[in-house]
C-alpha positions, 0 to 999 in steps of 0.5 A: 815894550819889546827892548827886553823880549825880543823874538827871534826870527825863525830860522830857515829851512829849506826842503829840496823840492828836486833830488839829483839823484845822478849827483847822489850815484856819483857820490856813492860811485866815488865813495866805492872806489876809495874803498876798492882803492884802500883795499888795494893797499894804498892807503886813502888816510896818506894818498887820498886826501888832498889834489894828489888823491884827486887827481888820483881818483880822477884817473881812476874814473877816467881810465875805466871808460874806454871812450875817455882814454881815446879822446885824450890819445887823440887830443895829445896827437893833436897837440904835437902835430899842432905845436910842430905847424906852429913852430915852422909858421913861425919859422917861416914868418921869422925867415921872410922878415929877415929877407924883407931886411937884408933886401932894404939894406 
């Protein structure tokens, strides 16, 4: 019988039948620049391990592409003169609720 010899399964293995070299260049591009920034003196051991050396890396890439920084200027333009509508929206609707009581008392 099999109870003392049994056989293992084979193992698996996979073979990429697809490479995605953009995901290969971003790699090789994110590895260049933790070099640049180590040999620039900040230290990739202490700040580029961890969210704070991603977020670190993350601006690195951002601020490069002009593109980028314009579209975050004019989302935070955005955002602040949508936060001042909002907020006199409000204001109003408070104000006429307001009125609408002192006319029924």
């Amino acid at each position: 019988m099999g109870f003392f010899n049994m056989r293992r399964p084979q193992g698996f293995r996979h073979e990429y039948l697809y490479v995605n070299e953009r995901r290969d260049r971003l790699k090789q591009m994110e590895e260049r620049v933790k070099k640049e920034l180590g040999a620039a003196g900040t230290s990739p051991d202490r700040e580029g391990t961890g969210e704070a050396g991603a977020l670190r890396l993350k601006g690195a890439f951002l601020e490069a592409a002009t593109h980028t920084r314009r579209r975050r200027e004019q989302l935070n333009k955005r955002s602040w003169t949508f936060n001042i509508v909002m907020t006199l929206v409000i204001l109003l609707v408070m104000l006429m609720v307001w009125m609408a009581m002192i006319d029924r008392i």
